[in-house]
C-alpha positions in Angstrom: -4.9 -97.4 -97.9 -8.6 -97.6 -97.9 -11.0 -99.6 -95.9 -13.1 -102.3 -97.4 -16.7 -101.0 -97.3 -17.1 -104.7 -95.8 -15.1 -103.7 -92.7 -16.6 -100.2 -92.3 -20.0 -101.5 -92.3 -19.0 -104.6 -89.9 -17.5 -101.8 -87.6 -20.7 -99.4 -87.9 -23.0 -102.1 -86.7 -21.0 -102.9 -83.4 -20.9 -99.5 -82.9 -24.9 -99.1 -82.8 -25.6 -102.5 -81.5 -23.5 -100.9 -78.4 -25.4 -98.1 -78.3 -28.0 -100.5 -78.6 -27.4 -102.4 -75.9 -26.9 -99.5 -73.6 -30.1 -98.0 -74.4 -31.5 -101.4 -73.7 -29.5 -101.7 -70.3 -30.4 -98.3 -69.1 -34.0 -98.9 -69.5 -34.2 -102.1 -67.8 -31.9 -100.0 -64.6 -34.6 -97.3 -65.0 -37.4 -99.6 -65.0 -36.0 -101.7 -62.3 -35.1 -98.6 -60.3 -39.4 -97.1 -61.0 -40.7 -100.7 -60.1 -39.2 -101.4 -56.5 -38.6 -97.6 -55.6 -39.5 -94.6 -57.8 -43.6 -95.7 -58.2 -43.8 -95.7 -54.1 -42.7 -92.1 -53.9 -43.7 -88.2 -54.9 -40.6 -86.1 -55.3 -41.7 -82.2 -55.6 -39.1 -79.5 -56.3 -42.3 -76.9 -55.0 -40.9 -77.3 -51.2 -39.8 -75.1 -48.8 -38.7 -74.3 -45.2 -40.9 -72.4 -43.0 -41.7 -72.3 -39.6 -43.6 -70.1 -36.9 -42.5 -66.1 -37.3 -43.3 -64.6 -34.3 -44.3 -61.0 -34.3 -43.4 -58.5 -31.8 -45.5 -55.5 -31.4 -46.2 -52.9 -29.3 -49.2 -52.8 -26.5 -48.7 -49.5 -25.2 -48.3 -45.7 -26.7 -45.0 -44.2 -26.2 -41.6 -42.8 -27.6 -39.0 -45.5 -28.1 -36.1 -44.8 -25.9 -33.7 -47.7 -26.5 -33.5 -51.3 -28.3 -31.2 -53.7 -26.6 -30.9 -56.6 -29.5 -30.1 -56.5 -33.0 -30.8 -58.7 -36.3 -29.7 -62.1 -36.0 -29.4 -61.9 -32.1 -30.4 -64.9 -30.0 -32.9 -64.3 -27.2 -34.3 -65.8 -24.9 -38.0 -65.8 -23.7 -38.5 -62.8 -21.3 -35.6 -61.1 -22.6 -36.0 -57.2 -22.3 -36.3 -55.8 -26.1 -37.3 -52.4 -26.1 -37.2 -49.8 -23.8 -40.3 -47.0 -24.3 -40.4 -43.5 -22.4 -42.6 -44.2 -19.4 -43.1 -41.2 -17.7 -46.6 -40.6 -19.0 -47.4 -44.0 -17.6 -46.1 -43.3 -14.9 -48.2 -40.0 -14.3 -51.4 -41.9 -15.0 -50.3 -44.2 -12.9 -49.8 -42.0 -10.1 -53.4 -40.3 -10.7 -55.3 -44.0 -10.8 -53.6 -44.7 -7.2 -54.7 -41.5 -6.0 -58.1 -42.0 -7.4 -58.3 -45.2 -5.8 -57.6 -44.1 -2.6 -60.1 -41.4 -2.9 -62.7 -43.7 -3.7 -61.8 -45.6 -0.8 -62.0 -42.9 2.0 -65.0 -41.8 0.3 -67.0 -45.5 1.2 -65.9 -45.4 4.1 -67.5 -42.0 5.0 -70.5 -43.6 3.6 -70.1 -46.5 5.7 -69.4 -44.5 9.0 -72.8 -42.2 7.7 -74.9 -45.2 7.8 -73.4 -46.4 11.2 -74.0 -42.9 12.7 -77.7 -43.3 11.0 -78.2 -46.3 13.0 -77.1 -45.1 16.3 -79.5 -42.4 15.4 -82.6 -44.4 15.1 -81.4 -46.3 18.2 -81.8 -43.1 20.2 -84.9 -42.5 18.5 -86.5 -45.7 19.5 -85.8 -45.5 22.9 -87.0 -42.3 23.8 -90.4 -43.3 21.7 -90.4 -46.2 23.3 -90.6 -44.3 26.4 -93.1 -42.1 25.6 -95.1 -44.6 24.2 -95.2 -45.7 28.3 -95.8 -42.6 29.4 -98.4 -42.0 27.5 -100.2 -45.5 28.6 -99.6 -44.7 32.4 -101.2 -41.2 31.7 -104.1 -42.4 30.5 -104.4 -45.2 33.4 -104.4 -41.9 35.7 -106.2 -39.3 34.1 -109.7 -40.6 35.5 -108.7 -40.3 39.0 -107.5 -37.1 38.3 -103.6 -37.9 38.7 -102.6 -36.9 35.3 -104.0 -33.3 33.8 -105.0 -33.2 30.2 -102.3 -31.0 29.7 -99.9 -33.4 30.9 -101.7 -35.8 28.6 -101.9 -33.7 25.4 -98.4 -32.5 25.8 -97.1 -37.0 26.0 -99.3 -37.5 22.4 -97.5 -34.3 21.1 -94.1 -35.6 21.5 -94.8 -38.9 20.8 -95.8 -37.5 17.2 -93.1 -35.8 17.1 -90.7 -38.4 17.8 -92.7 -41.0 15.1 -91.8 -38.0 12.1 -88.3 -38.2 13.3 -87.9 -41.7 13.2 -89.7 -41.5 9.5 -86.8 -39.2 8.3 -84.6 -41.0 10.0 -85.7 -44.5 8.5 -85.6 -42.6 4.9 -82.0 -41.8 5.7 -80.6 -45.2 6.0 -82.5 -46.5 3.3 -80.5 -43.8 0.8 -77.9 -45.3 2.1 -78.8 -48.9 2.0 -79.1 -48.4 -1.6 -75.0 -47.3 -1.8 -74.1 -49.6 0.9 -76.2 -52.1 1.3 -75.3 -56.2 0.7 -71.3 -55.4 0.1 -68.7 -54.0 2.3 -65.8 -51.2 2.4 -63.3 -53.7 0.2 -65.6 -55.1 -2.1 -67.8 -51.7 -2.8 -68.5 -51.4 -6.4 -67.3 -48.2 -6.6 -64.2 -49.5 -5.2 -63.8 -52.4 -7.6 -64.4 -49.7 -10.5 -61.5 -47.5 -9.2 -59.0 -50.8 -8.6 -59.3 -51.9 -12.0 -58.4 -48.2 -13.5 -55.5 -48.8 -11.6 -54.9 -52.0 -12.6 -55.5 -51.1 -16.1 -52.9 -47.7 -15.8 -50.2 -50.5 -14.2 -50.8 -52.8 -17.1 -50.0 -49.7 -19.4 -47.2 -48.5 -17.6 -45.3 -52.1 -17.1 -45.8 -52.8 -21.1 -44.0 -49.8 -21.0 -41.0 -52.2 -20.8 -41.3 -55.0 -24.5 -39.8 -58.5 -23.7 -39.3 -61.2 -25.7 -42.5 -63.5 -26.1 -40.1 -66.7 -27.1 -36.8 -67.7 -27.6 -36.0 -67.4 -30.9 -33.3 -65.0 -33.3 -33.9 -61.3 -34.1 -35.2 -60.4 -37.3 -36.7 -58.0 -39.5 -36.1 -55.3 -36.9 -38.6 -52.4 -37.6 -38.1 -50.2 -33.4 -36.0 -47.2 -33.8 -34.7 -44.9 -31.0 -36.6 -42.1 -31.1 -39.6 -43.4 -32.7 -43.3 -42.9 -31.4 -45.4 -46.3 -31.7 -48.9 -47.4 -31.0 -50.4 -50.3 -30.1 -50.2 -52.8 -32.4 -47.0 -51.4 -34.5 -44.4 -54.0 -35.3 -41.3 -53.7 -33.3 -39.5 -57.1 -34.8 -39.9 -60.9 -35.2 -38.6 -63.5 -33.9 -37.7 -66.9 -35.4 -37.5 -69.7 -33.1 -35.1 -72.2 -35.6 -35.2 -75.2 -33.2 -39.0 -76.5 -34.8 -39.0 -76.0 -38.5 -41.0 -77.6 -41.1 -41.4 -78.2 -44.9 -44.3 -77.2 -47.2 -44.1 -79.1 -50.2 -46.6 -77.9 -52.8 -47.8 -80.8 -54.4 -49.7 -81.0 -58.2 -53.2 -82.7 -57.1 -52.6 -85.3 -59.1 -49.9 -86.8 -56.4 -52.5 -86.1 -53.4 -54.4 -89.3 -53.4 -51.5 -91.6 -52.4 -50.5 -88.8 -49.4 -50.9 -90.0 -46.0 -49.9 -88.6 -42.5 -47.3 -90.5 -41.1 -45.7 -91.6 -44.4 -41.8 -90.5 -44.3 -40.2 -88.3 -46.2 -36.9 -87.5 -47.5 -35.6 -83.5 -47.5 -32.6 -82.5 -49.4 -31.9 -78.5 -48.9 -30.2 -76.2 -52.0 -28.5 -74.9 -48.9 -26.5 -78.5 -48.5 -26.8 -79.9 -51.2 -28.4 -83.5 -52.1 -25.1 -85.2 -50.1 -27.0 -84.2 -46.7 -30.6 -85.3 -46.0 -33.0 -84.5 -43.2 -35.9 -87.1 -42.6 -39.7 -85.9 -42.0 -42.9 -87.2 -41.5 -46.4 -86.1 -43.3 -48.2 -84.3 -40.7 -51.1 -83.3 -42.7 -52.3 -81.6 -45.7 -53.8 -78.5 -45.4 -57.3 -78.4 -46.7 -57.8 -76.2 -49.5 -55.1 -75.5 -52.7 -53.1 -72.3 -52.7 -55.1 -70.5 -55.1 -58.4 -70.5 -52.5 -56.2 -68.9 -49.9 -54.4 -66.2 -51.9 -54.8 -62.3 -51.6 -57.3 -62.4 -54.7 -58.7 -66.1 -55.2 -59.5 -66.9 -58.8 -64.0 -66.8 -60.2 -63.5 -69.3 -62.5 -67.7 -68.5 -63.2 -66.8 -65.3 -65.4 -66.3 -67.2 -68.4 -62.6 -66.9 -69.3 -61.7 -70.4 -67.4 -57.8 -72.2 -68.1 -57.9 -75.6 -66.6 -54.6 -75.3 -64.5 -53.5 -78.4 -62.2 -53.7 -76.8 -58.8 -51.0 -77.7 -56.0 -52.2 -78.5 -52.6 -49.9 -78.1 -50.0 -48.5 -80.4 -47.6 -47.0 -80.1 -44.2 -44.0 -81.8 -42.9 -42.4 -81.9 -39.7 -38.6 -82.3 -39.8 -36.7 -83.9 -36.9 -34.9 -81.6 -34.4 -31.7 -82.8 -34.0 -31.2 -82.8 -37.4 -32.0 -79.1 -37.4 -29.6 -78.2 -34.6 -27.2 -80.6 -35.8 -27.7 -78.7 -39.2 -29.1 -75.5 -39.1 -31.2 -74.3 -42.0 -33.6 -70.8 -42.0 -37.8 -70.3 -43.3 -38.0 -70.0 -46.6 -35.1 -72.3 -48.1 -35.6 -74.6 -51.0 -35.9 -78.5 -50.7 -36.3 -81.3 -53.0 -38.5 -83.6 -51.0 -39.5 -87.3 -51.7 -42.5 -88.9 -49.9 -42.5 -92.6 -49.3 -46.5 -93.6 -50.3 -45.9 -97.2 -49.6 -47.6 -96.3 -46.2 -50.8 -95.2 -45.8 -52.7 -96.6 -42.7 -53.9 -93.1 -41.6 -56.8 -91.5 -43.7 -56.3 -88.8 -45.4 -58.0 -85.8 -43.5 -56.5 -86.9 -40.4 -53.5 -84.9 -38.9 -50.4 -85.4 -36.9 -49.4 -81.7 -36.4 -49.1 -80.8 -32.8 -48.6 -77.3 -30.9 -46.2 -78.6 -28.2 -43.6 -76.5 -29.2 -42.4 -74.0 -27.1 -43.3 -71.1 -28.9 -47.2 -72.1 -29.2 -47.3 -70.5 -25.7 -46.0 -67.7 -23.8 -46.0 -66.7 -19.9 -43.9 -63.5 -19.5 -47.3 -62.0 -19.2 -48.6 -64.3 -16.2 -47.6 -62.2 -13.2 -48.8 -58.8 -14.0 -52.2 -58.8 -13.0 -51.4 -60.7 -9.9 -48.7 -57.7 -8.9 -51.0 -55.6 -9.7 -53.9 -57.0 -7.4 -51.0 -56.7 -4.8 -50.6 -53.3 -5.2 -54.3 -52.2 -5.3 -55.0 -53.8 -2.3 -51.8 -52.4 -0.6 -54.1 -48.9 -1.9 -57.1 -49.7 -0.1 -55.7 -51.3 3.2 -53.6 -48.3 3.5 -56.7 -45.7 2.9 -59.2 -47.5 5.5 -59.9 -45.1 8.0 -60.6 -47.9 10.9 -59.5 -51.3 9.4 -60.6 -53.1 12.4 -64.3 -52.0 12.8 -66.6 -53.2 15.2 -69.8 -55.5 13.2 -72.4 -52.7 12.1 -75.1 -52.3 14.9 -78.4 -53.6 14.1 -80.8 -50.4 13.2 -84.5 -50.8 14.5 -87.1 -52.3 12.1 -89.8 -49.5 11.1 -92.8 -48.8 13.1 -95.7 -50.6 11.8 -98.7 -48.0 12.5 -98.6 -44.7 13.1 -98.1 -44.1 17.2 -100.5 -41.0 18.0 -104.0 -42.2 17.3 -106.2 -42.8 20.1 -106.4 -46.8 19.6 -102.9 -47.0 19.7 -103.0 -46.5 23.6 -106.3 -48.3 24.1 
């Protein structure tokens, strides 16, 4: 039987003023849903996970001899993480120590020279002293005829004599004045010279052992058994997954309404959008990807594209989301800023380097063992380590002794 064209056309227009009224309906939800929350945020699909990759590297020269963690391996900070061969550390250490306690035998003959120099002039003094009466007491006497002029002549003589001894000897201690003078056995500069080679071999031979600088997990493991490394070669990294954060880059068009301190919303491809970690704008870093990259564009050659740049934008993620839900560097995110705040200005920053891995200690106590052990050196190679104070040497004669006003 066939329809009336009546009924077909009654039908049709239900049909569209349906489809009609759910367009209608849908864009009143969409606007509703733009005008109390979509305006207030910026959602950017540009975001990812990253967070501080700490490199391990080498600070010594030597031939790995064993590695003791593997990818994906928690360790914790001071953890021993390579093993290098340290007999030629060891050997240079040996020669520093011996060095050192060379060096320290050797100032103190120096020291026991200068004392033996004093006692020296000491002598010297008193016998010209004594002359220097004789001769008076001679020429007192010679007019009655006491004294001969032989006797006399004989006194001046030695008195000469002993004045061009106590010249030389004068000279002597001031050659070694200039070695020894104003310091003393432990604090020679020669000395300190010698205990920091040895300080510097010990630093060499205890990075010898390679510890971990943080806590974190193993990866990208590069150290081999076997292997010869440098200073400076990459052994690993580590990736501390407890302080994570996301770096949405965002067109910068959406920068002017970004403010540190606004939350944020972070759903990870990893998850899913049914599990969402909350952050908070720390700060945006201050220049747009393109100024930062490997080669930055000259936009003054003449071939110029307008392109929006992105500017990217740091934010920290709670922790105990993080532990509760763990997530790795370089995941993707859909994250949603809330601009409806915005009482900080924009160039200031809330990021903060209180996280554990912004420091490291494992290093602290080397150079205090190694003082230890220098001055174990140098108390050990002191000849006499309980010396009597150095004698005080005579001042130098003023005038020469042997001309005839100087017994007048």
């Amino acid at each position: 039987m066939k329809t009336h064209p009546k009924i077909i056309r009654t039908r049709r227009n239900r049909y569209l003023l349906s489809v009609l009224l759910v367009m209608v309906v849908s864009a009143l939800i969409y606007a509703g849903y733009w005008w109390h929350y979509s305006r207030f945020r910026v959602v950017s699909h540009n975001a990812f996970i990253t967070g501080n990759l700490i490199p391990v590297e080498a600070d010594a020269t030597g031939i790995v001899t064993q590695v003791l963690v593997e990818e994906s391996q928690h360790v914790n900070k001071g953890d021993l993480l390579v093993s290098l061969d340290e007999h030629r550390a060891q050997t240079a250490l040996g020669q520093r120590r011996g060095e050192l306690g060379q060096v320290v035998r050797e100032i103190g003959a120096v020291f026991s020279t200068r004392r033996q120099i004093c006692q020296k002039l000491i002598a010297r003094s008193a016998r010209l002293a004594r002359v220097h009466h004789d001769v008076t007491r001679f020429r007192q006497a010679l007019p009655t005829g006491s004294v001969s002029e032989q006797v006399m002549q004989n006194a001046e003589d030695q008195a000469t004599a002993l004045e061009a001894e106590m010249r030389e000897a004068e000279a002597e201690l001031k050659a070694i004045e200039a070695k020894v003078g104003g310091t003393s056995k432990i604090l020679h500069p020669d000395v300190e010279a010698a205990k920091y080679k040895f300080i510097a071999a010990y630093l060499e031979y205890s990075r010898q052992q390679i510890h971990a600088p943080v806590s974190g997990y193993v990866s990208m493991r590069r150290a081999q058994v076997g292997s010869r490394v440098q200073p400076g070669d990459p052994l690993m990294t580590i990736v501390p997954l407890d302080h994570l954060w996301v770096e949405a880059n965002l067109r910068e068009t959406e920068i002017a309404q970004i403010r540190p301190g606004q939350p944020a919303e972070v759903s990870v491809d990893l998850y899913g959008k049914n599990r969402i970690y909350h952050g908070t704008v720390e700060g945006l870093i201050p220049g747009t990807g393109s100024v930062f990259a490997l080669l930055p564009p000259d936009n003054a050659v003449g071939n110029f594209i307008h392109i929006v740049e992105r500017i990217p934008v740091r934010i920290a993620l709670r922790q105990d989301e993080i532990l509760k839900n763990p997530i790795r560097p370089g995941l993707s995110t859909v994250t949603s800023i809330d601009v409806t705040e915005s009482e900080q200005p924009l160039g200031a920053s809330l990021a903060a380097v209180t996280s554990p891995e912004y420091q490291t200690d494992i290093f602290a106590d080397e150079i205090a063992d190694a003082e230890t052990q220098a001055q174990a050196i140098i108390m050990d190679n002191l000849i006499q380590k309980n010396e009597p104070p150095e004698p005080d040497c005579p001042s130098p004669q003023p005038a020469t002794l042997n001309s005839s006003a100087a017994y007048q």
